[in-house]
N, C-alpha and C positions, 0 to 999 in steps of 0.2 A: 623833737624830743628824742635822747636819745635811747630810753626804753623802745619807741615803738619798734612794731615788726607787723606783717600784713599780714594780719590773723590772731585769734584767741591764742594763750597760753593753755593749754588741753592737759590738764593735771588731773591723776587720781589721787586726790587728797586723803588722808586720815584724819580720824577724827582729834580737834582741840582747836584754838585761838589760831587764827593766822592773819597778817596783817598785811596785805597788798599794796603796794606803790601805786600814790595818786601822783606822783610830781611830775615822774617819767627818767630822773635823775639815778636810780637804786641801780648799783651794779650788779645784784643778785635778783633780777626779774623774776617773776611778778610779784616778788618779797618785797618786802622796805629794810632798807641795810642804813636807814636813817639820815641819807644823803638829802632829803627835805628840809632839814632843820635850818632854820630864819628865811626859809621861802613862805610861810604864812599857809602851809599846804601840811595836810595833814594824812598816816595811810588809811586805809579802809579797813577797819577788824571785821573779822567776819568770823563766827564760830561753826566748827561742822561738827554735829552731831553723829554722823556714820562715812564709813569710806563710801567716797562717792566719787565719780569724774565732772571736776568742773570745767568752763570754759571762761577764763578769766581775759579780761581786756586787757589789750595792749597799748592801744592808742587814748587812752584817757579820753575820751569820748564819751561813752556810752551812757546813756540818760538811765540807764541800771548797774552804774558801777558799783561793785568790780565786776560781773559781770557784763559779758561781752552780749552785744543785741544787734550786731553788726552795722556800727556805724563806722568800720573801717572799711566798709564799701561804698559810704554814699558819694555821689559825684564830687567830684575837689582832693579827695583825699586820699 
């Protein structure tokens, strides 16, 4: 994929709608710049309520995407 990278994308976000790349395709990481469209893959919205630091996945893995739960650790990968 060409998004991934070995580790979360470590953002302090503000608060509104933000909508992270599930494809791996988006040339503006970990945004969706729409580069999904006719892959059947859709991004992840996620709303924030308050400035906060998230830790968003890179590897499309993570069985709590868009956060990251560190499955760009586990052996193979």
């Amino acid at each position: 994929m060409p998004m991934e990278k070995k580790g979360p994308y470590i953002i302090t976000e503000q608060p509104g709608t933000k909508y992270y790349c599930a494809c791996g395709m988006s040339k503006t990481p970990p945004y969706c710049d729409g580069s999904h469209k006719g892959t059947g893959k859709h991004p992840s919205r996620v709303e924030i309520l308050e400035e906060k630091e998230v830790a968003v996945c890179s590897c499309c893995r993570s069985a709590d995407f868009p956060w990251c739960d560190g499955s760009h650790n586990a052996p193979g990968n």
